[in-house]
N, C-alpha and C positions, 0 to 999 in steps of 0.2 A: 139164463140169469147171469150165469159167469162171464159169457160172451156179452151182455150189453152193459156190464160194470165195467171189464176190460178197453169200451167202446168211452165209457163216461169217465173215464183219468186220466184216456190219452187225444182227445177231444184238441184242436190245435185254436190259438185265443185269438187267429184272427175268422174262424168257424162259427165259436162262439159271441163274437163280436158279429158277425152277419145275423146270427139265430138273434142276438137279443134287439136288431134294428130293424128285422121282418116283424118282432112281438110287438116293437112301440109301435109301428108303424098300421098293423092288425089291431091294436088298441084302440089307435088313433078314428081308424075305419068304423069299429065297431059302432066307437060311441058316438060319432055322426050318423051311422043306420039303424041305432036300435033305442037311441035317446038316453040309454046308463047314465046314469050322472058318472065323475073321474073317481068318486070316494073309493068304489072298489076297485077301479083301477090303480089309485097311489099305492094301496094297499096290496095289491098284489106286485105295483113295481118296488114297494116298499121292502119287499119279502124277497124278491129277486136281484134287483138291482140294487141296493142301499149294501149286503155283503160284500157283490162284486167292487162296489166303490171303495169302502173297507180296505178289501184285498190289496186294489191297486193302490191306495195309500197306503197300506203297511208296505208296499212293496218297492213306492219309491223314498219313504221313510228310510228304509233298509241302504236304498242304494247311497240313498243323500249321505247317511250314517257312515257308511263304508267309506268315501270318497274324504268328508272330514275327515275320518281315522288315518286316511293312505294320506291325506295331506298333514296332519297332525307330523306322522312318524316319518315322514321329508323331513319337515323341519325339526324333528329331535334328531336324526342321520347328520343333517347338517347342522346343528347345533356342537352337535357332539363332534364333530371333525373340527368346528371351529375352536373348543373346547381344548382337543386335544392337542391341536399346532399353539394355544395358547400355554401349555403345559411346558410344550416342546421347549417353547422360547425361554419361558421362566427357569425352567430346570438350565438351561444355556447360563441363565444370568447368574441364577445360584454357584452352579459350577466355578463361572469367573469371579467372581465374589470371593468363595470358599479360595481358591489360587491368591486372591489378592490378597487375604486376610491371612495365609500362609507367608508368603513372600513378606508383609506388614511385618508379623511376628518375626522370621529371622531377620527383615533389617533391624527389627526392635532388639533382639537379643547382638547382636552384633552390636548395636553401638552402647547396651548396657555394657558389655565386655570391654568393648572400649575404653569407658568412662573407667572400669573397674581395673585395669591396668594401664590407665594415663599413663603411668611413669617409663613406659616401655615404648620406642618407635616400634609402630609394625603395620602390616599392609595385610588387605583384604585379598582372599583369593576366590577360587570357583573349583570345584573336584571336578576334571572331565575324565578321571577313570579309574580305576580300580584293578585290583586282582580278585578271581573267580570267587566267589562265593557269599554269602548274606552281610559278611562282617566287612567294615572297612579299617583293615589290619595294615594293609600297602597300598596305597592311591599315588595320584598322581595330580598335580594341579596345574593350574593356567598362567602361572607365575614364576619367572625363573630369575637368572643372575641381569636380565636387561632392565629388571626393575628393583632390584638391589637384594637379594638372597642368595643366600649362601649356607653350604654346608652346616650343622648343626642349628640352624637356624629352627629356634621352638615354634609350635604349631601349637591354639587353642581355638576352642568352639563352645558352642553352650554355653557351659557356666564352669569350662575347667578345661584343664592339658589335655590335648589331643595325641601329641606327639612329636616327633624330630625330622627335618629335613635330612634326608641322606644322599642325595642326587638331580645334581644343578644343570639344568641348562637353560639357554638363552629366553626360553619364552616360556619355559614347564621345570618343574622340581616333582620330585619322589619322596613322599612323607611315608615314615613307617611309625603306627602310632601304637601306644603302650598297653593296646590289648594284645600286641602277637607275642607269638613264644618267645620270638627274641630278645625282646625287652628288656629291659633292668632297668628303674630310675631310682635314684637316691630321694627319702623322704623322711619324712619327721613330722608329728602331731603340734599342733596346733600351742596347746597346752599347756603339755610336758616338756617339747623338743626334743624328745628320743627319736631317733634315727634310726630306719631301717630300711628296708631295699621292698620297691614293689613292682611285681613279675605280672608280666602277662601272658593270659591262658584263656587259649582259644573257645578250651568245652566251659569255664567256669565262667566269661560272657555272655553265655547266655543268660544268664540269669542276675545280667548287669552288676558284675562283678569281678574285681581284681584282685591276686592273690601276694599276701606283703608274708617277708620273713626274716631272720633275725633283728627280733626285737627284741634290748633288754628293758626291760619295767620289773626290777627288782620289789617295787613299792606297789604295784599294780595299780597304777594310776590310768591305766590306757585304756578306757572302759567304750562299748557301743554308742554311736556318736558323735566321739571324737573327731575333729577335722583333720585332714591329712594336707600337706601341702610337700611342694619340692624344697629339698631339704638346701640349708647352707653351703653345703658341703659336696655337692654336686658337681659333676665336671662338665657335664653339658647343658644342664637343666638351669636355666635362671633362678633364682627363691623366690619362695611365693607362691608360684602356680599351684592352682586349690586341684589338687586328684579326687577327692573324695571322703568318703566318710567309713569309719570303721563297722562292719556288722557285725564280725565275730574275731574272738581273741582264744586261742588254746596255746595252754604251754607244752613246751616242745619234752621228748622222751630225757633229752639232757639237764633239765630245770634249768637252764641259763635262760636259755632264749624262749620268745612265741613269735607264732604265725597266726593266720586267720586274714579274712575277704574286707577287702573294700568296697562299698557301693559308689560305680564313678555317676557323674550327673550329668556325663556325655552321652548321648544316642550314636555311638557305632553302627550302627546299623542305616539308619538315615543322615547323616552328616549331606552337607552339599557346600554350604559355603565354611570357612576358616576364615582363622588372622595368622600370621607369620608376622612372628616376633625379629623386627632384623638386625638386634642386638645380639652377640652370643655372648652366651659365659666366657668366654675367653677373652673377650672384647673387656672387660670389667678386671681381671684377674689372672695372672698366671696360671698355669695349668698346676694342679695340685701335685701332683707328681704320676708314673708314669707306672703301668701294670694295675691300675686300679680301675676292676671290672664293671661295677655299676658308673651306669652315667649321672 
């Protein structure tokens, strides 16, 4: 029994296919030598042969089904390739777009700046360098004495003073701007016109901030923000240039004087283009007198 079920599942379909064309053909025979009418013949090819046809329909059902599927998920493969090179490109466009609308913006604030010191000649420049580190405390620009600057010559960006020329040549200059240690500019609020000196400090930048000292405000009128600008009295600084705004005011251990932070409205950090003021304070004024350490 084991052995001829063994025999009947591994039977090969073109075996099968000879067995069931000896049966039609034996059918065929019969019912001319023995006069059967076909009724018990349909019926028993009914029983035999009507599965097998079955089969082979499900079977090429199955393949047809397969073949759609494998062609189907072609074209999702290459849909999806053409999908992604169209991504590609769009994200290209974006990118250029996003660059332009950047560049847009600092031309746009550059000639707001413009407009907001008409009264000053001055020339656009480009930072092609820097000294090491996140901040731009000492740069260097693309603009020198061949297109008219000169030593002391004021630096502004954004929406306020950047800093002072210290170092001319012919096609490049050397700006050191008033967030490094070395700093001093002479300033005064907005307001009041009290005067006092604002230092710059490399750790208190970070947190986009400048640090001002001796101030008297006997009346304490100097309050959280006030605007600060370059003072009258300034020996290298022109009047006017806007530094910033006051955040914090504490009086000093002496009660005369206070200190406290400016918030400046410059990006140190990102800076790339400038204006160079080609006016100096000196150009306007004698020098105020001589040993006087803020500029």
């Amino acid at each position: 029994m084991k052995k001829w079920f063994h025999f009947r599942i591994n039977i090969k379909s073109r075996h099968l296919l000879a067995i069931m064309t000896l049966f039609c053909i034996a059918c065929i025979i019969g019912t001319f030598a023995t006069g059967i009418g076909p009724a018990p013949l349909r019926e028993a090819a009914g029983l035999i042969v009507v599965p097998f046809q079955n089969s082979i329909r499900t079977i090429s059902d199955y393949f047809q089904g397969a073949r759609q599927n494998m062609r189907s998920k072609e074209d999702l493969i290459s849909e999806n390739e053409d999908l992604k090179m169209q991504v590609e490109n769009l994200t290209g466009e974006i990118n250029i777009l996003i660059q332009d609308q950047e560049e847009l913006d600092r031309l746009q604030e550059l000639y707001d700046l413009d407009q907001e010191y008409a009264d000053y000649p001055k020339i656009a420049a480009r930072i092609i360098s820097k000294d090491p580190g996140n901040w731009y405390d000492t740069f260097m620009i693309n603009k020198g004495s061949r297109d008219g600057i000169r030593v002391d010559n004021n630096v502004i960006a954004g929406k306020g003073l950047v800093g002072i020329v210290t170092e001319v040549g012919s096609t490049w200059s050397t700006v050191r701007s008033i967030i490094d240690d070395s700093s001093s500019v002479s300033a005064m609020t907005v307001s009041t016109d009290d005067n006092f000196v604002v230092q710059g400090d490399l750790e208190l930048i970070d947190e986009g901030k400048l640090r001002f000292v001796e101030l008297y405000d006997e009346e304490n009128k100097v309050t959280t923000g006030e605007q600060v600008v370059t003072s009258n009295i300034s020996e290298k600084y022109v009047e006017g240039l806007f530094i910033g705004y006051v955040s914090e005011v504490e009086q000093d251990t002496n009660n005369l004087t206070k200190t406290g932070t400016i918030v400046t409205p410059v990006d140190f950090r990102h800076l790339k283009d400038v204006f160079v003021i080609t006016r100096n304070k000196q150009d306007s004024f004698s020098s105020s007198g001589e040993g006087e350490e803020q500029e």
